[in-house]
N, C-alpha and C positions, 0 to 999 in steps of 0.2 A: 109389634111385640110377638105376634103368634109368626111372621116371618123368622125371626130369629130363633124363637124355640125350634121350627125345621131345621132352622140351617144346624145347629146346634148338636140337634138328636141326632139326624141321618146324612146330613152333608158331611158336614166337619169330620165325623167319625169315621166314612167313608174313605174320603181323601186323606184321614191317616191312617187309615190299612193300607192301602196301597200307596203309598209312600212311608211305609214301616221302614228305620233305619238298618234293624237288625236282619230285614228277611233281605234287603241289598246288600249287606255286608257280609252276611251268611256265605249268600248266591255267589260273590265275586271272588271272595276272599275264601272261603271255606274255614271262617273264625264260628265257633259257637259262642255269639256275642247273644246277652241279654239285658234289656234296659232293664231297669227300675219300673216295675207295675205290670211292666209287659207279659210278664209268667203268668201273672193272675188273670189275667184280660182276659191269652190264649186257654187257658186250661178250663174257662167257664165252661159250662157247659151250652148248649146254645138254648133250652129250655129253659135256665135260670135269666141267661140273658134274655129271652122272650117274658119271663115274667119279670123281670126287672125294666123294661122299656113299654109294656103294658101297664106295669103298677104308678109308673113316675108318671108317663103321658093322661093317665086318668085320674091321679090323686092329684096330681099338680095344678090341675084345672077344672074340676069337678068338685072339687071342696075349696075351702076358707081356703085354700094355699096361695091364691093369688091374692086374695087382701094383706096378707102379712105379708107375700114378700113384695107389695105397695108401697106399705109401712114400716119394713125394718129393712138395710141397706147390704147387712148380714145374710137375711135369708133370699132376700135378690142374689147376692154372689155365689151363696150357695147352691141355688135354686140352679144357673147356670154351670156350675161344674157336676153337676146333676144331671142334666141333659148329656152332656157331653160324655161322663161316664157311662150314663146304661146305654147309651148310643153305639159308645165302644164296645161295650160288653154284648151288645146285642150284636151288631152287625160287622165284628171284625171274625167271628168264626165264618158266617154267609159270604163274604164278599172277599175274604183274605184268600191264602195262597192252601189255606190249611188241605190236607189228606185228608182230615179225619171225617170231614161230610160229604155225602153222595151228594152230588148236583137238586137231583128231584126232593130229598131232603132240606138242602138251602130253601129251593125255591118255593116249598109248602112252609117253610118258616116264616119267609119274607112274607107271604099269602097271609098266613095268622098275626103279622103282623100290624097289617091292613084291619083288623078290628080295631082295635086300639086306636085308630086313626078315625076309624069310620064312626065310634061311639061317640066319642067325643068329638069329632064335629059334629053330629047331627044334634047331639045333648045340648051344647051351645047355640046351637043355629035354633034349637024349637024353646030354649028356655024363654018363662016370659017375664025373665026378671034380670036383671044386671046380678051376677056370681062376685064380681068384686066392685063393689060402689068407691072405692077406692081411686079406681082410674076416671071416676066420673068429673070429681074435683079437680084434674089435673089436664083434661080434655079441653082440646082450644074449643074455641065457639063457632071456630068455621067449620068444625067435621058434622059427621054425624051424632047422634049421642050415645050414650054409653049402649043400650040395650041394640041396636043398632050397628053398633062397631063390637059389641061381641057376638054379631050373629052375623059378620062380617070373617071375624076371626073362628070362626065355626067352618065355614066354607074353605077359607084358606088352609082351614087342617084339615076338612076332611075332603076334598079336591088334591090340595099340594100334598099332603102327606100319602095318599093315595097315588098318586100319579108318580110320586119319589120311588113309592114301593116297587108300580108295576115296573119301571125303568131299570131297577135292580137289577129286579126278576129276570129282564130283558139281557142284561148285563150279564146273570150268572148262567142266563141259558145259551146263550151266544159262548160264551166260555166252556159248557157243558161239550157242545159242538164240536170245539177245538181243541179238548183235552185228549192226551194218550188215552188206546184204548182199553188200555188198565182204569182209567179211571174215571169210563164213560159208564161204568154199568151203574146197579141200583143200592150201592153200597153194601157191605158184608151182608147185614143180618136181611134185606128184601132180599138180596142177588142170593141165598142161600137158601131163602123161601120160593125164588122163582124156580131156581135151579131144584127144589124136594119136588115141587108140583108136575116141572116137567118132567 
C-alpha cells in the first residue's frame, strides 16, 4: 500500500513531466499546443505545490484518512487521484523543462520536500497503536500484524520517499551541470542579490 502511494506521488508524476506531450510537440513542431489541466499544473506555483504534497502526504496518513478510505471505495479512488495530483503539482515545476526555477532553488525544494517524508515515516514507525484498524481485518495471517506492517510502511516512506527525493536532487543537479550558461546562475532575484553584494 505505502509502495504505491510512492509510486503514485513522485514516480508516476515524474515520468509525466518528462514525457509531457505538449513540451515534445512544442520542441518539434513549434505548435503552442496545451492539454486540458496542463496550464494549471504549470502555472502552480512551486510553494503551493510544496504545500499541497506536504498537506496530502501528512493528512492522508496521520489522521482517520486511511480508515475511511478502508471503508468506502469512493474515497480510495479518490484518495489515489490525490497522490497523483499534488505529485504533479508538486514536482513537475522541479523536474520539468520550465525557466522559471534556478536549479539550486528546485533542489532546496526537493530538500523540503523530504520532511513530509521523513515525519511521517518516523510518526508511523514510533506509533504504538494501528492509525487504521481497518486493515487489520483484512490482513492475511501469514504476515505480520497490523501495528507491525504499519511500522513496516513507516520505513518504506521514510527510507523510499527519502532516497526518491535525493535521486531527484541528483537528477536536477546533474541537469544544473549541463544547462546553458544563461541558466546555470542563481536565478533572478539570488543572481541580483549576488551580483548587489559584489
Amino acid at each position: 500500500h505505502m509502495i504505491q502511494h510512492l509510486l503514485l506521488i513522485m514516480v508516476v508524476p515524474v515520468l509525466l513531466t518528462w514525457a509531457w506531450p505538449e513540451d515534445s510537440v512544442h520542441t518539434h513542431l513549434s505548435l503552442p499546443l496545451r492539454l486540458p489541466g496542463t496550464h494549471a499544473l504549470h502555472r502552480a506555483g512551486p510553494m503551493l505545490g510544496l504545500a499541497a504534497y506536504t498537506a496530502v502526504v501528512v493528512l492522508t496518513h496521520l489522521t482517520g484518512f486511511q480508515q475511511l478510505s478502508g471503508t468506502h471505495r469512493w474515497v480510495r479512488a479518490a484518495e489515489l487521484l490525490l497522490y497523483l495530483v499534488a505529485g504533479t503539482a508538486y514536482l513537475a515545476p522541479l523536474v520539468g523543462r520550465s525557466r522559471r526555477l534556478s536549479f539550486p532553488l528546485r533542489i532546496a525544494l526537493l530538500a523540503l520536500g523530504m520532511g513530509a517524508d521523513t515525519l511521517t515515516g518516523v510518526t508511523l514507525m514510533l506509533t504504538s497503536r494501528p492509525l487504521a484498524p481497518v486493515y487489520a481485518s483484512i490482513h492475511p495471517g501469514w504476515g505480520p500484524d497490523a501495528l507491525r506492517d504499519q511500522q513496516v510502511a513507516g520505513a518504506i516512506m521514510w527510507f523510499g520517499g527519502d532516497l526518491l527525493m535525493m535521486l531527484l536532487m541528483i537528477v536536477v543537479g546533474v541537469r544544473w551541470s549541463r544547462a546553458d550558461p544563461d541558466e546555470q546562475g542563481l536565478g533572478t532575484w539570488l543572481e541580483a542579490a549576488r551580483r548587489g553584494a559584489l
